[in-house]
C-alpha positions in Angstrom: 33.7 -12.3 -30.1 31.6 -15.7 -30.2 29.6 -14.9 -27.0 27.4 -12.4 -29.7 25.6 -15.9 -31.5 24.3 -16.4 -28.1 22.2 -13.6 -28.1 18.3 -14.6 -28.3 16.0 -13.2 -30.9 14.8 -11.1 -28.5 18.0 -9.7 -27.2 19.1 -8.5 -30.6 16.1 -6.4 -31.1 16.4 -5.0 -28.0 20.1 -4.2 -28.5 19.3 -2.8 -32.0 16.7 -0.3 -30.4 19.3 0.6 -27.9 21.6 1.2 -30.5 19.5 3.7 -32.3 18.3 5.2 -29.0 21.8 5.8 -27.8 22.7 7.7 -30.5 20.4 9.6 -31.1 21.0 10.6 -28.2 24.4 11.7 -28.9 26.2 9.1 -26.5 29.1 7.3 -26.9 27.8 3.8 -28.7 30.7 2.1 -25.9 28.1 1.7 -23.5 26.1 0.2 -25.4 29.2 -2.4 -26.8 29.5 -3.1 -22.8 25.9 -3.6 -22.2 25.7 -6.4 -25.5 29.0 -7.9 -24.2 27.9 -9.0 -20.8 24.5 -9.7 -22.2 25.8 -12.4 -24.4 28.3 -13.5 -21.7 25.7 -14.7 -19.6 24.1 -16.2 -22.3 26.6 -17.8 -22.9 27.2 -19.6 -19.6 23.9 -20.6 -19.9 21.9 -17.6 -18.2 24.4 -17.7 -15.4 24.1 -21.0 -14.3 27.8 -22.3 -15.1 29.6 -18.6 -14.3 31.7 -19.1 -11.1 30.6 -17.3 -8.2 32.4 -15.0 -6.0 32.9 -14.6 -2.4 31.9 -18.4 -1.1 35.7 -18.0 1.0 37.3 -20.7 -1.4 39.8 -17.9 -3.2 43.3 -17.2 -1.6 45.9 -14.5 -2.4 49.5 -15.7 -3.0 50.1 -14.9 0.6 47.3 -16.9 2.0 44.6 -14.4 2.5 41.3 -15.2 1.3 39.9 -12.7 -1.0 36.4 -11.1 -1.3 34.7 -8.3 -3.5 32.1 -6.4 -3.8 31.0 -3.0 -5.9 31.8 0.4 -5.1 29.7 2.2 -3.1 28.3 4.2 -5.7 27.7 1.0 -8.1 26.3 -0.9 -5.3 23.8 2.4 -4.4 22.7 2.2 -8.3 22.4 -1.9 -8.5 20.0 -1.2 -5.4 18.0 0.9 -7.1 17.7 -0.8 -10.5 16.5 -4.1 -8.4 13.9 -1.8 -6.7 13.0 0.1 -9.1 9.3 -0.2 -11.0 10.8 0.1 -14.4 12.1 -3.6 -14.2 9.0 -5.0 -13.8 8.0 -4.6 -17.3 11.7 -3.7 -19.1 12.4 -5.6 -22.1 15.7 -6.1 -20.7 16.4 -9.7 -19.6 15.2 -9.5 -15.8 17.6 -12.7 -15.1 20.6 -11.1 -16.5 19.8 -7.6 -14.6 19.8 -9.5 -11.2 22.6 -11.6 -12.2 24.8 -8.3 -13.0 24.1 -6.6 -10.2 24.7 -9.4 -7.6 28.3 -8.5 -6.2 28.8 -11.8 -6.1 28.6 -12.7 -9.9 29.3 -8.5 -11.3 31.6 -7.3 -9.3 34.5 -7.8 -11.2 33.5 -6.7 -14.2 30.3 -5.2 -15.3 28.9 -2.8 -17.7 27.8 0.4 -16.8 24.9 0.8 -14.1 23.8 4.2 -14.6 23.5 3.5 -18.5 21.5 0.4 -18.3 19.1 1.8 -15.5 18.5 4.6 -18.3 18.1 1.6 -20.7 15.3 -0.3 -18.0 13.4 2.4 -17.7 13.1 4.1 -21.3 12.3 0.2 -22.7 9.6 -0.8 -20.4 6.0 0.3 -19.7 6.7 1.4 -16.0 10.0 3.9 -14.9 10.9 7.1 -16.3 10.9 6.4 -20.2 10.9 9.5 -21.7 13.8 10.8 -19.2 17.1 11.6 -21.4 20.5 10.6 -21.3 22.2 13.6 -20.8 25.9 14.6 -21.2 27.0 12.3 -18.6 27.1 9.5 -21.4 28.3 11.8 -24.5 32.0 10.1 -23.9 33.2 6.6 -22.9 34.7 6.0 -19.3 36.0 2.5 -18.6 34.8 0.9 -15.5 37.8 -2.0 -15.6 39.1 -2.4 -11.9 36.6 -0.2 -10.6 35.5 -2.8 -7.8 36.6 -3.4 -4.3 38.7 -6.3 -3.0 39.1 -7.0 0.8 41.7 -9.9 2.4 40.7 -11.9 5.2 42.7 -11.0 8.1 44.0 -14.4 8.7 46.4 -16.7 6.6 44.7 -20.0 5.7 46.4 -22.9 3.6 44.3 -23.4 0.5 42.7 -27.1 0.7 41.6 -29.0 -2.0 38.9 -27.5 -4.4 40.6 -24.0 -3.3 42.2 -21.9 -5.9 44.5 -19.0 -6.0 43.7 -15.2 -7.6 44.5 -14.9 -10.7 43.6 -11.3 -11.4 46.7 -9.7 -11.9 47.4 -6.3 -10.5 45.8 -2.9 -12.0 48.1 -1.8 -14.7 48.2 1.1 -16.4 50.4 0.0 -19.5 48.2 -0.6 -22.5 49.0 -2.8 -24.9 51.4 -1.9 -28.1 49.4 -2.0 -31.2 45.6 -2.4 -29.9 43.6 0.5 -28.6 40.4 0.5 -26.5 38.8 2.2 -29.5 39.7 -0.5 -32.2 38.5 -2.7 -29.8 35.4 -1.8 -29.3 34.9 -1.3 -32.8 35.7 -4.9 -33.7 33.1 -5.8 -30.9 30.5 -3.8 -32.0 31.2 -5.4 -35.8 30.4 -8.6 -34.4 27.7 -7.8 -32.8 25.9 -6.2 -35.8 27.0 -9.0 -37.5 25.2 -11.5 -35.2 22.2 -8.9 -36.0 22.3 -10.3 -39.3 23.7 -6.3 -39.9 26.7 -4.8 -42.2 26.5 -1.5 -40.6 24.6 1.3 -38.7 23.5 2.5 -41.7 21.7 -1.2 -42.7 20.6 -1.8 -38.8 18.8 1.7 -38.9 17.4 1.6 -42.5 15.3 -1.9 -41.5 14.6 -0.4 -38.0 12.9 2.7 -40.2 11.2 0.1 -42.3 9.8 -1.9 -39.4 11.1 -5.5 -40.7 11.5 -7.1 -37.5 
């Protein structure tokens, strides 16, 4: 995963702390791999600025139809409430990224978990409800891939130039042969601590413990 080496400074301490907090906490460390992941991704396009955005009418099924989307309506309610909120005021969270992620027209189509990182805004800030637990809502993993909606113009257009044609393919529920979600996300989170400048847990925690930032 070479988006992790764009991580600042910053962002891995942050994502260190989460990663202690989170399980401690007893939840599943996956939404915390999902949170890290888009994190470096818009790093990687340089804080957003190169990433593609959604919705500008310029995207055509292969039937003509041009294609929008846009969250759920429970993400959307949550993304709401994170950009309102007080705790993001003083959250150690990038601010930049949280707006970026939770404009439908740069997150919809795949984004990390909402309700984990509002938990995450608030208990790292000065402001929100820091001392409010995660609960057993996060104690196992649920996937949030496809969970967005799409909507098709009415109309058939001809795609001009500078147009381009959907290339999401259609929600499948094969999974592949030999890889599983879990070995994936462990080789993500390996790559993470090792942009860290971590082996393990066990090494991120013991310097955590020790204070050498």
């Amino acid at each position: 995963m070479p988006q992790a080496s764009f991580l600042t400074r910053d962002d891995r301490r942050l994502l260190g702390d989460v990663y202690e907090w989170a399980d401690d906490q007893g939840a599943d460390l996956g939404y915390v791999d999902d949170l890290a992941f888009a994190l470096a991704s818009y790093r990687e396009k340089d804080d957003g600025r190169i990433w593609s955005r959604h919705n500008q009418g310029n995207v055509y099924d292969m039937e003509g139809h041009k294609v929008f989307y846009s969250f759920t309506d429970q993400h959307a309610v949550t993304a709401k409430r994170i950009v309102e909120g007080e705790g993001l005021k003083t959250t150690r969270l990038d601010q930049g990224f949280i707006r970026f992620i939770t404009d439908k027209d740069y997150g919809s189509l795949g984004h990390n978990n909402f309700e984990f990182m509002e938990k995450v805004i608030n208990r790292f800030s000065t402001a929100g409800e820091r001392d409010q637990p995660l609960g057993a809502d996060f104690a196992t993993y649920k996937s949030q891939k496809n969970d967005y909606i799409r909507t098709l113009s009415k109309e058939k257009y001809t795609p001009g130039e500078g147009d381009t044609r959907e290339t999401l393919s259609a929600k499948k529920t094969s999974k592949p042969k030999e890889l599983t979600l879990e070995s994936l996300r462990s080789d993500m989170r390996e790559t993470f601590l090792k942009a860290m400048g971590f082996k393990s847990f066990s090494s991120l925690f013991d310097r955590l413990l020790k204070g050498q930032r």
